[in-house]
VODRENZA-926133 format. One record per atom (N, C-alpha, C, O): atom name; x, z negated, y negated. Coordinates in steps of 0.05 Angstrom, whole numbers, plus 5000, padded with zeros to 4 digits. Atoms other than C-alpha are relative to their C-alpha. Layout:
BEGIN
<a->CA&x->X&z->Z&y->Y>
...
This chain:
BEGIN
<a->N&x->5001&z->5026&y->4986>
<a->CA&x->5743&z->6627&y->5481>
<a->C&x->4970&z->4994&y->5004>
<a->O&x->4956&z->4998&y->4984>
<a->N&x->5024&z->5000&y->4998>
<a->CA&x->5677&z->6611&y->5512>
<a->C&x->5003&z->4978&y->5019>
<a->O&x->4990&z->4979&y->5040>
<a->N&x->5002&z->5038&y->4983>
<a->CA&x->5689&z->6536&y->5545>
<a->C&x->5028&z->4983&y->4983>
<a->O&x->5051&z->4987&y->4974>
<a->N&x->4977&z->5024&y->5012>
<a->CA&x->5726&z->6481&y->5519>
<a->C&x->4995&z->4976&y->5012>
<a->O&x->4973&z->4965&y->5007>
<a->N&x->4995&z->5034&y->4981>
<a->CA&x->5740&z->6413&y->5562>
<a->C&x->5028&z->4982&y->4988>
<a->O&x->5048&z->4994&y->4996>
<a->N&x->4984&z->5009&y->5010>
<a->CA&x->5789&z->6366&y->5526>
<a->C&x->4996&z->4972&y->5005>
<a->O&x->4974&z->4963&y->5010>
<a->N&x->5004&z->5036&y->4994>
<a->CA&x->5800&z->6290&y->5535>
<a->C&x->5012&z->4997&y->4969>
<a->O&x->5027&z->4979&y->4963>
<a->N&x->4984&z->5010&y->5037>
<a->CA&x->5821&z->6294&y->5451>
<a->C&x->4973&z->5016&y->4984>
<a->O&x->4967&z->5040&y->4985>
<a->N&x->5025&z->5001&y->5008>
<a->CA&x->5756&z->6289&y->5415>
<a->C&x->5007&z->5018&y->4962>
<a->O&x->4990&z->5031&y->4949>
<a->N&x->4988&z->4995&y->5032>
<a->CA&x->5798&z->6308&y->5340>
<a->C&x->5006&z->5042&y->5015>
<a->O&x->5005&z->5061&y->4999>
<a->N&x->4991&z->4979&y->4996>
<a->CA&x->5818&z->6374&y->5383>
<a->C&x->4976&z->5019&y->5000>
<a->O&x->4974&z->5041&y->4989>
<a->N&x->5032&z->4984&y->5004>
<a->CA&x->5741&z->6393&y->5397>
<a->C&x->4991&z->5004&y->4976>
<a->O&x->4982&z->5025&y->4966>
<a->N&x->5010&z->4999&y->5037>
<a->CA&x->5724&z->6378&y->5325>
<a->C&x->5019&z->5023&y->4975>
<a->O&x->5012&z->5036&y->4955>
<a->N&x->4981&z->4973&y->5006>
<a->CA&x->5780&z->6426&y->5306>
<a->C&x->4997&z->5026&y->5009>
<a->O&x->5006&z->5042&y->4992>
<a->N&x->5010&z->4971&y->4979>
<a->CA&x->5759&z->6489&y->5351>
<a->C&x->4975&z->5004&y->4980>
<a->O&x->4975&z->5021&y->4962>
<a->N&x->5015&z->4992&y->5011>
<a->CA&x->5698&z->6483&y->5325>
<a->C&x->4993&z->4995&y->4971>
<a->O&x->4971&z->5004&y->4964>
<a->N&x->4998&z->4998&y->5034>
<a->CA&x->5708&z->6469&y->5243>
<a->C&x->5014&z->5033&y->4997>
<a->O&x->5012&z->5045&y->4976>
<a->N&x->4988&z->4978&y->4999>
<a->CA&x->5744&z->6533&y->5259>
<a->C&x->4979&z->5033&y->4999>
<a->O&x->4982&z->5056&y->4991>
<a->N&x->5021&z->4973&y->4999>
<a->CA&x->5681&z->6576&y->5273>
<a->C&x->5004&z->5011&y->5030>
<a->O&x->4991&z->5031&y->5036>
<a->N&x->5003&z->4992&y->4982>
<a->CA&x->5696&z->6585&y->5339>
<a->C&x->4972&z->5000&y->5016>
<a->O&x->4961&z->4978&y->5019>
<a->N&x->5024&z->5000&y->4983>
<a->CA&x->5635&z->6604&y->5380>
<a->C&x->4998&z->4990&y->5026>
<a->O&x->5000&z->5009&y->5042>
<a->N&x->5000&z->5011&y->4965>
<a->CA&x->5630&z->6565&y->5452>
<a->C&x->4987&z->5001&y->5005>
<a->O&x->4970&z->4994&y->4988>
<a->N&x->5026&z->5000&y->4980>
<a->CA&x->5580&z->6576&y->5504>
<a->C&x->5005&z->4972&y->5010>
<a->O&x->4986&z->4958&y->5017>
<a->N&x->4997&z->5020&y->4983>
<a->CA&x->5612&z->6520&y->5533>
<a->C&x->5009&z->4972&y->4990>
<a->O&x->5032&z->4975&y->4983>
<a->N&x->4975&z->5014&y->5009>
<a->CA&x->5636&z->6447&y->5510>
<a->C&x->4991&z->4971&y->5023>
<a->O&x->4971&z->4961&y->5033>
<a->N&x->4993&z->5019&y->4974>
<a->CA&x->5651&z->6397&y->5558>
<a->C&x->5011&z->4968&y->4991>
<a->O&x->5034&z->4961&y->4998>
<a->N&x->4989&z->5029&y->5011>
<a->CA&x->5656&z->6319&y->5525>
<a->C&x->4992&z->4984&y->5017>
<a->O&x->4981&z->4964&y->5008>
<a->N&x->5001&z->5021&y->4985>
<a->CA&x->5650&z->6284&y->5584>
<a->C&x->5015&z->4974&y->5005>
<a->O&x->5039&z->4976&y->5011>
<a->N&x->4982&z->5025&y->4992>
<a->CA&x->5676&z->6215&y->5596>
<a->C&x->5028&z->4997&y->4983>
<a->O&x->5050&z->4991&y->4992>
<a->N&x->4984&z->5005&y->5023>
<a->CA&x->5710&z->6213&y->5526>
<a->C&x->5000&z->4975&y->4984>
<a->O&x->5018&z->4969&y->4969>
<a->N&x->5008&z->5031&y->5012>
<a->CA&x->5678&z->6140&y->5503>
<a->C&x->4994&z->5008&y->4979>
<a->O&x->4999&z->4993&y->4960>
<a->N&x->5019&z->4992&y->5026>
<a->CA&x->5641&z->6182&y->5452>
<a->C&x->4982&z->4982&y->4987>
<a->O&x->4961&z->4987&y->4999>
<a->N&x->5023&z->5019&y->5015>
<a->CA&x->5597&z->6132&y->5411>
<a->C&x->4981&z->5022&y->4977>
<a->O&x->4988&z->5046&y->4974>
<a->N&x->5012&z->4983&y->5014>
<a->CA&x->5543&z->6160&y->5361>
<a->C&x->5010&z->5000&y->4972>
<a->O&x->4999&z->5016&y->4957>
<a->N&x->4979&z->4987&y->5023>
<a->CA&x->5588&z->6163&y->5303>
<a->C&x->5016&z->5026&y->4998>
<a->O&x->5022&z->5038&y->4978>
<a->N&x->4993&z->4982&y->4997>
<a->CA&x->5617&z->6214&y->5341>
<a->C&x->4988&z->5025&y->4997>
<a->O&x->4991&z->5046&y->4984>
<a->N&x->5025&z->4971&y->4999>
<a->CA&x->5562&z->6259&y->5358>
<a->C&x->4991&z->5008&y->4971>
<a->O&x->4989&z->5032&y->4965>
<a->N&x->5010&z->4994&y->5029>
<a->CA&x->5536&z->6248&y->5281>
<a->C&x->5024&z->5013&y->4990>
<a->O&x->5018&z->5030&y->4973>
<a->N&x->4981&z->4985&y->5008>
<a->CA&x->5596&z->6276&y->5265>
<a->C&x->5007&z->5023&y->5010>
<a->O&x->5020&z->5038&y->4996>
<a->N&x->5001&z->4969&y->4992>
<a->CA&x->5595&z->6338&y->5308>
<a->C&x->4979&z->5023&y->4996>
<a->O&x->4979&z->5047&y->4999>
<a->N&x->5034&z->4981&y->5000>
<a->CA&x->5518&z->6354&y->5294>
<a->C&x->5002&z->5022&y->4993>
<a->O&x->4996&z->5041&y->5008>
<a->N&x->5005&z->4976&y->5022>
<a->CA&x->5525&z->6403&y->5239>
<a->C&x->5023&z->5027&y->5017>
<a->O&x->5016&z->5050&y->5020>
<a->N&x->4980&z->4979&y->4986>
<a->CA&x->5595&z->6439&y->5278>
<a->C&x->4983&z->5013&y->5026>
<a->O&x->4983&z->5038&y->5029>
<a->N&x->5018&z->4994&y->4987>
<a->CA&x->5545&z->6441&y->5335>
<a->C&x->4977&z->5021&y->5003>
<a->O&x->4969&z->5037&y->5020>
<a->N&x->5021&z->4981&y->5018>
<a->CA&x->5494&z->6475&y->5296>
<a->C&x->4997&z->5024&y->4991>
<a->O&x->4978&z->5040&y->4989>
<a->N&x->4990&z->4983&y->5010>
<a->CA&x->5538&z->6513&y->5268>
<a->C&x->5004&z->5029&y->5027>
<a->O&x->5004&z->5053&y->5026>
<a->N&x->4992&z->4975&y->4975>
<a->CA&x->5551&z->6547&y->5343>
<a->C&x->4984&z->5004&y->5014>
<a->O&x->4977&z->4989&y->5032>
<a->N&x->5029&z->4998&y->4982>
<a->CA&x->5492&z->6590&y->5363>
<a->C&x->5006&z->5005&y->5017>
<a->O&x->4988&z->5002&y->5034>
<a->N&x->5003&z->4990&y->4976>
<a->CA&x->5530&z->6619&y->5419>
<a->C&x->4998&z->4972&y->5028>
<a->O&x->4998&z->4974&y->5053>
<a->N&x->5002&z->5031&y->4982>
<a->CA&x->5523&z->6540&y->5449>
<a->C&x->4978&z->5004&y->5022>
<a->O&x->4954&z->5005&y->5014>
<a->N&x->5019&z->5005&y->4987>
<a->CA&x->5488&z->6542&y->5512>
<a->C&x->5005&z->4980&y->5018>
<a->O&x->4984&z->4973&y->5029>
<a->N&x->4999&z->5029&y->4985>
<a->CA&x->5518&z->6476&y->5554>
<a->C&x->5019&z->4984&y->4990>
<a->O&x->5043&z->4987&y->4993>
<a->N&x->4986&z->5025&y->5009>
<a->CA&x->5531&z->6409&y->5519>
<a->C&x->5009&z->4983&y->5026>
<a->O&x->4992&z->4989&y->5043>
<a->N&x->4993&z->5019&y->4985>
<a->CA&x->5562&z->6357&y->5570>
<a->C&x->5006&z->4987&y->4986>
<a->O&x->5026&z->4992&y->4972>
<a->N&x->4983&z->5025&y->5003>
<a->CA&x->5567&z->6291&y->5549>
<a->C&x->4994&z->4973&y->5015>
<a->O&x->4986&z->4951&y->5009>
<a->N&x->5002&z->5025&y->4977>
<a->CA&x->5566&z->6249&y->5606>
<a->C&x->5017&z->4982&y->5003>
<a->O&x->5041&z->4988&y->5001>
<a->N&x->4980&z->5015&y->5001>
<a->CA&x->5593&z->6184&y->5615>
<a->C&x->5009&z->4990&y->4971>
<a->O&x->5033&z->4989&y->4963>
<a->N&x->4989&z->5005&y->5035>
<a->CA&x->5598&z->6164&y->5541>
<a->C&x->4993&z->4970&y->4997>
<a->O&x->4990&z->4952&y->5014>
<a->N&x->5013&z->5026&y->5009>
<a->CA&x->5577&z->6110&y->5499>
<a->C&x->4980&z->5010&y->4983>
<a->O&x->4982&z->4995&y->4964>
<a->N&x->5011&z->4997&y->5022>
<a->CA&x->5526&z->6142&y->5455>
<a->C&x->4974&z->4992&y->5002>
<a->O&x->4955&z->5007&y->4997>
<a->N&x->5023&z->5014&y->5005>
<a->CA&x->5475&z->6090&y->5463>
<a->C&x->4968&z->5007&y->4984>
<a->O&x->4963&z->5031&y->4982>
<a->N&x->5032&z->4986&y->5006>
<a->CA&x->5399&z->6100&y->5434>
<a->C&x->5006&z->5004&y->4973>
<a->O&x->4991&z->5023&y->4976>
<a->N&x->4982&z->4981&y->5020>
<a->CA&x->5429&z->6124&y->5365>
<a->C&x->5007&z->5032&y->5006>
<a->O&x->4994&z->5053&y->5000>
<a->N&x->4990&z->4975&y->4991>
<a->CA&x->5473&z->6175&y->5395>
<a->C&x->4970&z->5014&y->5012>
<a->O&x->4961&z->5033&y->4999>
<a->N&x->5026&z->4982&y->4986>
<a->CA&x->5403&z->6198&y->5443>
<a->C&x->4981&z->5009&y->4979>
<a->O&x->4972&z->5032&y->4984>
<a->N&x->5004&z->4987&y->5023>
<a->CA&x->5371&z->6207&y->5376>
<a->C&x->5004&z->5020&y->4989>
<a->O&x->4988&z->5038&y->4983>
<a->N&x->4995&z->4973&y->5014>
<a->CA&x->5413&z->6252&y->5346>
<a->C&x->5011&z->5024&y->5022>
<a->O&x->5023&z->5045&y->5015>
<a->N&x->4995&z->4978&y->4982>
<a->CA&x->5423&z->6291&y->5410>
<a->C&x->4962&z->5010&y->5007>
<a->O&x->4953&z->5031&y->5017>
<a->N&x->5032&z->4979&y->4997>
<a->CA&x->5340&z->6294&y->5409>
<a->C&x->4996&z->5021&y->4977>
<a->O&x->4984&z->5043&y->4977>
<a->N&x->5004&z->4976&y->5031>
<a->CA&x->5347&z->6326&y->5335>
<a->C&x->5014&z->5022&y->5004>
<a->O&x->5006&z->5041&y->4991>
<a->N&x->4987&z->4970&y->4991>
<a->CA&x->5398&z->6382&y->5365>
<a->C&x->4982&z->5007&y->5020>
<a->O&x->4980&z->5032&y->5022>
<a->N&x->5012&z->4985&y->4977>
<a->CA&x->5353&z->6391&y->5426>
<a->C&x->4972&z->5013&y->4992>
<a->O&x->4959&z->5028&y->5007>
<a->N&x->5015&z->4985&y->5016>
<a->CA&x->5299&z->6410&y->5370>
<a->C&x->5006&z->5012&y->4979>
<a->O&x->4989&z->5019&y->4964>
<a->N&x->4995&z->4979&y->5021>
<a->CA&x->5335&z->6446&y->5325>
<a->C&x->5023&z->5026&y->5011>
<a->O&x->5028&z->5046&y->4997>
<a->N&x->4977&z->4988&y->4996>
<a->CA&x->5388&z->6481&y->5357>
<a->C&x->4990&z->5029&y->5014>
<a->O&x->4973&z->5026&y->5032>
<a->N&x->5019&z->4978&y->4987>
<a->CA&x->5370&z->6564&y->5378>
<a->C&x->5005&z->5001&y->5024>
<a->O&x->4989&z->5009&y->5041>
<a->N&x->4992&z->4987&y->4968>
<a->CA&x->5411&z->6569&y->5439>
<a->C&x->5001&z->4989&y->5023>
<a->O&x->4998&z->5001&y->5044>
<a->N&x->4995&z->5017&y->4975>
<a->CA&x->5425&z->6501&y->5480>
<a->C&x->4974&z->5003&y->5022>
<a->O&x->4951&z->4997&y->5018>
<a->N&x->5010&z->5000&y->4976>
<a->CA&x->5398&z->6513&y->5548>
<a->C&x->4995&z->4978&y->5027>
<a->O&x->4978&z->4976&y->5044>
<a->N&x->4991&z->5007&y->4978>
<a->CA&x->5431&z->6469&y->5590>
<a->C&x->5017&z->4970&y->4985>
<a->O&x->5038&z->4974&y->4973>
<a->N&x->4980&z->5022&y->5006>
<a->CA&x->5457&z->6389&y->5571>
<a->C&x->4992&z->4975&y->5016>
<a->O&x->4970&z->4969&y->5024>
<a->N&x->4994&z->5023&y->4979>
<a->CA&x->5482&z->6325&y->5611>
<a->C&x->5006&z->4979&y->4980>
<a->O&x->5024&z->4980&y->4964>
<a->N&x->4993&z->5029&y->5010>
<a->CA&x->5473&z->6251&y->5585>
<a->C&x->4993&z->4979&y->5005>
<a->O&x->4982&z->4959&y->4994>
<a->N&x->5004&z->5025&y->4992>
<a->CA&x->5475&z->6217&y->5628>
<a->C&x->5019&z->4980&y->5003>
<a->O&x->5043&z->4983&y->4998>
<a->N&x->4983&z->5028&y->5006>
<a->CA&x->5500&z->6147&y->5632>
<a->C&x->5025&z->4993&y->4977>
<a->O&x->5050&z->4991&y->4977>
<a->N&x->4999&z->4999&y->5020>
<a->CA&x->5502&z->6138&y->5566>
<a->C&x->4996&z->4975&y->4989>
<a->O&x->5009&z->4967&y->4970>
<a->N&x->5018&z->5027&y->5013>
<a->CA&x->5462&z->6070&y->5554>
<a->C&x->4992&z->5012&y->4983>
<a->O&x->5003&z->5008&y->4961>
<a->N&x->5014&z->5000&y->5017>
<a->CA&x->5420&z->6100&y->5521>
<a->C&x->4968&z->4995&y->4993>
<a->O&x->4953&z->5004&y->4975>
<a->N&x->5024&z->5017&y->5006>
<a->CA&x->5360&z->6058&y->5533>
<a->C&x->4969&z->5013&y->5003>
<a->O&x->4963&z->5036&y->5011>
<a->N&x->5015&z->4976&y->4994>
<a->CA&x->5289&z->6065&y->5531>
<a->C&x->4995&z->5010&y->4977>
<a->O&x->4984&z->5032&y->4978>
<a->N&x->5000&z->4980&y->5018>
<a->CA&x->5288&z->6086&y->5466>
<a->C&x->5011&z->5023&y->4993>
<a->O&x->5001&z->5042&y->4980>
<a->N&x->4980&z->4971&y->4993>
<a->CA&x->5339&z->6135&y->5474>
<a->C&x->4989&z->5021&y->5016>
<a->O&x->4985&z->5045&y->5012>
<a->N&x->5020&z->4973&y->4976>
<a->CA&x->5304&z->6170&y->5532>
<a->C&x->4975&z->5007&y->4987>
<a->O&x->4968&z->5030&y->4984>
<a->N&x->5026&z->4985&y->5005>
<a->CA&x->5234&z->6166&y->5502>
<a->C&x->5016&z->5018&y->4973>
<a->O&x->5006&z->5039&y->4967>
<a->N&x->4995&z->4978&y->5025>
<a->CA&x->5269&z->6201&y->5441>
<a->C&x->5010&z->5027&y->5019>
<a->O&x->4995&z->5046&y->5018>
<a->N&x->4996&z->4976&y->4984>
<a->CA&x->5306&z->6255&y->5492>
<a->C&x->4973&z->5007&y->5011>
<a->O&x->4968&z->5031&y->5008>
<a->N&x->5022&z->4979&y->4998>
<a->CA&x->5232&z->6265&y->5521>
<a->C&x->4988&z->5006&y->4983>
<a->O&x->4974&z->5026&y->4987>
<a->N&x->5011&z->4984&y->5005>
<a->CA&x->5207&z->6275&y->5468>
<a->C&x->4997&z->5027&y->4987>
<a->O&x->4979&z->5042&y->4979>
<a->N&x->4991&z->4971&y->5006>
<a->CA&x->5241&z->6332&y->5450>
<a->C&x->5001&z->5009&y->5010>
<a->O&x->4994&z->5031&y->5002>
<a->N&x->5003&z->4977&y->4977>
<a->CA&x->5248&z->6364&y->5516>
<a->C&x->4971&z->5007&y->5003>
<a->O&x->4965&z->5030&y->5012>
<a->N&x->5033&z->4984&y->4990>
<a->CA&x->5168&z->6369&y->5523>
<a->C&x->4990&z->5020&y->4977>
<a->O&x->4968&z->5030&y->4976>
<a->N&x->5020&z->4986&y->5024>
<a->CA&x->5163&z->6408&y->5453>
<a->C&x->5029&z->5032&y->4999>
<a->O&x->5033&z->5049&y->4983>
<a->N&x->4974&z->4985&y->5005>
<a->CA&x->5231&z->6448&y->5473>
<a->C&x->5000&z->5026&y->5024>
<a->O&x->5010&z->5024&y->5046>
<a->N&x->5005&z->4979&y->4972>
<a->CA&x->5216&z->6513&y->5516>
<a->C&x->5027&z->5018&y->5006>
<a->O&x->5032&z->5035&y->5024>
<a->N&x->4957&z->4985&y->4987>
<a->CA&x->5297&z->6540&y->5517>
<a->C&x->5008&z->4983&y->5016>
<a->O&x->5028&z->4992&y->5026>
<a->N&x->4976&z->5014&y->4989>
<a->CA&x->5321&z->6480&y->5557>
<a->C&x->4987&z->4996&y->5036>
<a->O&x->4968&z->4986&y->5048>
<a->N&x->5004&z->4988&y->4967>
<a->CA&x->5324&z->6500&y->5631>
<a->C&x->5009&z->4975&y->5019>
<a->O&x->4996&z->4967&y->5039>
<a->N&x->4991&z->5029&y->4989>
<a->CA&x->5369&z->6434&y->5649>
<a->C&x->5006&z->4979&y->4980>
<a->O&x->5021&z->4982&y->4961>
<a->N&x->5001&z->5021&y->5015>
<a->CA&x->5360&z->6368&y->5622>
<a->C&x->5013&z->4977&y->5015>
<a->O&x->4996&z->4966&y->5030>
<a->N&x->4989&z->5018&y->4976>
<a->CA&x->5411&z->6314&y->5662>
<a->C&x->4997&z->4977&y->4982>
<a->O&x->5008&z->4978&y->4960>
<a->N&x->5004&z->5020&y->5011>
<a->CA&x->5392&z->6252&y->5639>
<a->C&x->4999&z->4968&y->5026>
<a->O&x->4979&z->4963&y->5040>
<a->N&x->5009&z->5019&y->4969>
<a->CA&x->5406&z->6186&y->5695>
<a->C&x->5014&z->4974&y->4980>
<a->O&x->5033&z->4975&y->4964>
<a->N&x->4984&z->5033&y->5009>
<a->CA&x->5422&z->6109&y->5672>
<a->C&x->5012&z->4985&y->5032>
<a->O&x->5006&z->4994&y->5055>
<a->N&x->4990&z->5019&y->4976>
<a->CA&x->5455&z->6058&y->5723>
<a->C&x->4979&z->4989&y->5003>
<a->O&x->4969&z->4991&y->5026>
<a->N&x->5014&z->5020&y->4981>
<a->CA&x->5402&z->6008&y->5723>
<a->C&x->4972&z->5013&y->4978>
<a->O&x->4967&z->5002&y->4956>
<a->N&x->5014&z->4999&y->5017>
<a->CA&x->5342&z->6048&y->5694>
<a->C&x->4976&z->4983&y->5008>
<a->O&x->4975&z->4973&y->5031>
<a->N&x->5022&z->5021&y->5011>
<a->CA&x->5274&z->6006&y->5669>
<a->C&x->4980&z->5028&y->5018>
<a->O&x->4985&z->5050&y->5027>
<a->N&x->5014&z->4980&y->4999>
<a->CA&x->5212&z->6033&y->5684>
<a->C&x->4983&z->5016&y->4993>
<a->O&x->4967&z->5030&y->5005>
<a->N&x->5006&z->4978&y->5032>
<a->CA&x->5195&z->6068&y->5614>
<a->C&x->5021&z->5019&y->5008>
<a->O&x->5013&z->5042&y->5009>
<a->N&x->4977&z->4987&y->4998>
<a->CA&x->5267&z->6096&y->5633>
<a->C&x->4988&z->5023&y->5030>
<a->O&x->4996&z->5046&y->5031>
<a->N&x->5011&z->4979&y->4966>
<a->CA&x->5230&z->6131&y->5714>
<a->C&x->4988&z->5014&y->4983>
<a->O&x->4996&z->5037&y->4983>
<a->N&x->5021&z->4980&y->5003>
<a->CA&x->5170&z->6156&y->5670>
<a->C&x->5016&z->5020&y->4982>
<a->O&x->5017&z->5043&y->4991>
<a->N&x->4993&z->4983&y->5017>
<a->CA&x->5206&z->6188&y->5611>
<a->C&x->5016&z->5030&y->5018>
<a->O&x->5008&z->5053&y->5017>
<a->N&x->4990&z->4990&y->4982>
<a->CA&x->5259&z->6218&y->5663>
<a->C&x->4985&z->5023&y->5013>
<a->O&x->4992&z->5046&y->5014>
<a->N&x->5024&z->4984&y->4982>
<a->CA&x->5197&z->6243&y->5706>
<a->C&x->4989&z->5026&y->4986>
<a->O&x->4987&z->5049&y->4994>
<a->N&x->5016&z->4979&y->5024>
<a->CA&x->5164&z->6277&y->5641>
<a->C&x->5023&z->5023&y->4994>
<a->O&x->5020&z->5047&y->4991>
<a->N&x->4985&z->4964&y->5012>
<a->CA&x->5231&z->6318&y->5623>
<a->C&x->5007&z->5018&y->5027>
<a->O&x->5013&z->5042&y->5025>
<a->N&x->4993&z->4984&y->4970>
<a->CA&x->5243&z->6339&y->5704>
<a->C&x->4975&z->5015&y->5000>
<a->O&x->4978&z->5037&y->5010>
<a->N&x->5020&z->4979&y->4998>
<a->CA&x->5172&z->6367&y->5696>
<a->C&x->5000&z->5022&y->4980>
<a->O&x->4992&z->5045&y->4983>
<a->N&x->5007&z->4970&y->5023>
<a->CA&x->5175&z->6407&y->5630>
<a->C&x->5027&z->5014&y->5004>
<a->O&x->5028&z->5037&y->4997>
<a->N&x->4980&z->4981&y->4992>
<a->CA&x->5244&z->6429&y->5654>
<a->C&x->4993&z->5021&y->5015>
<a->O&x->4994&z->5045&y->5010>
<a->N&x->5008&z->4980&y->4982>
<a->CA&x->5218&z->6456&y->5709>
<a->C&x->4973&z->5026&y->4995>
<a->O&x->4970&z->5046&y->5008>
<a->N&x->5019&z->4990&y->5018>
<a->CA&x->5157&z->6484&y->5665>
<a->C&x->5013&z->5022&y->4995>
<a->O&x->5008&z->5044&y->5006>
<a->N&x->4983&z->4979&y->5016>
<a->CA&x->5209&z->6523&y->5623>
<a->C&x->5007&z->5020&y->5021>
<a->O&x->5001&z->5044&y->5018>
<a->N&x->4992&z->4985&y->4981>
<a->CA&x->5237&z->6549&y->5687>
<a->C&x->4994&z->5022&y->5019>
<a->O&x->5006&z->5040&y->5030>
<a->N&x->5022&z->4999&y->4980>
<a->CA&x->5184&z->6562&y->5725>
<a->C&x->4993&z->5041&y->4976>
<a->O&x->4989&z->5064&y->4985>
<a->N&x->5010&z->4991&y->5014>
<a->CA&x->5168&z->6604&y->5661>
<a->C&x->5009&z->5029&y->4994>
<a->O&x->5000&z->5051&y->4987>
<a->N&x->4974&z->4970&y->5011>
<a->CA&x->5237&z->6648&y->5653>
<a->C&x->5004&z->5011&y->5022>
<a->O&x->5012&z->5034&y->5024>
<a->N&x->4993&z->4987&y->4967>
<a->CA&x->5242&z->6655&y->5730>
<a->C&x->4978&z->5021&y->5010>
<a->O&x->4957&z->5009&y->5016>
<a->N&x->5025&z->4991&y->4981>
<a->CA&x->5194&z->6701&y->5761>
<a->C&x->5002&z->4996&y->5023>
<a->O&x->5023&z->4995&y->5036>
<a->N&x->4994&z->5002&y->4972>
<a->CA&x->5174&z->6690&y->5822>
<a->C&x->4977&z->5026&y->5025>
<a->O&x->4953&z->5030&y->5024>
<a->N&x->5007&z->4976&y->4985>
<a->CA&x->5160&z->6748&y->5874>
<a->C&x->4986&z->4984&y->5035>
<a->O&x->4978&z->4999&y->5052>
């Protein structure tokens, strides 16, 4: 199994207490809060073959963006994660940049609010550039 998309949040947390390895997990538009996510960190952690989180559309407010900046610095494999419209503020974002500018595995960083501030444009701006940094980095260009 190498993707998992479920609208049953108890069913993902089961797959992976299991040891299953996912490249792929897909928690979009589940009304995830950061109770949840703190509760998946370590299963997360646990799966190096992880290379794209989705959790778009949630609730995991500047909490949750926290502990998704502590997986986007600890984690060996994630490449690729979406969180946006999340509310997760500007403390939430400056915490997601500042782990994407110290994080040279992550190739895409989707990060968009409904009504962002404009701490929320610069932070945004800073991880679209070190994305493209990383990219720029793994891509050659001929």
């Amino acid at each position: 199994m190498d993707k998992l998309a479920t609208s049953n949040f108890e069913m993902i947390r089961a797959v992976l207490s299991e040891g299953h390895q996912l490249k792929e997990v897909i928690l979009a538009n589940q009304n995830l809060s950061h109770e949840h996510i703190e509760d998946l960190y370590d299963l997360l952690m646990e799966n190096e073959a992880l290379v794209e989180l989705n959790l778009a559309n949630n609730l995991l407010g500047p909490l949750g963006a926290k502990v998704i900046a502590d997986l986007l610095n600890n984690h060996p494999s994630l490449t690729k994660i979406n969180i946006s419209n999340n509310l997760i503020g500007n403390h939430g974002v400056k915490a997601i940049m500042e782990a994407v500018v110290t994080n040279d595995r992550l190739l895409v960083c989707e990060v968009a609010e409904s009504q962002p501030s404009i701490i929320i444009k610069h932070c945004i701006d800073r991880i679209k550039q070190k994305v493209y940094e990383n990219c720029m980095r793994v891509i050659p260009i001929y």
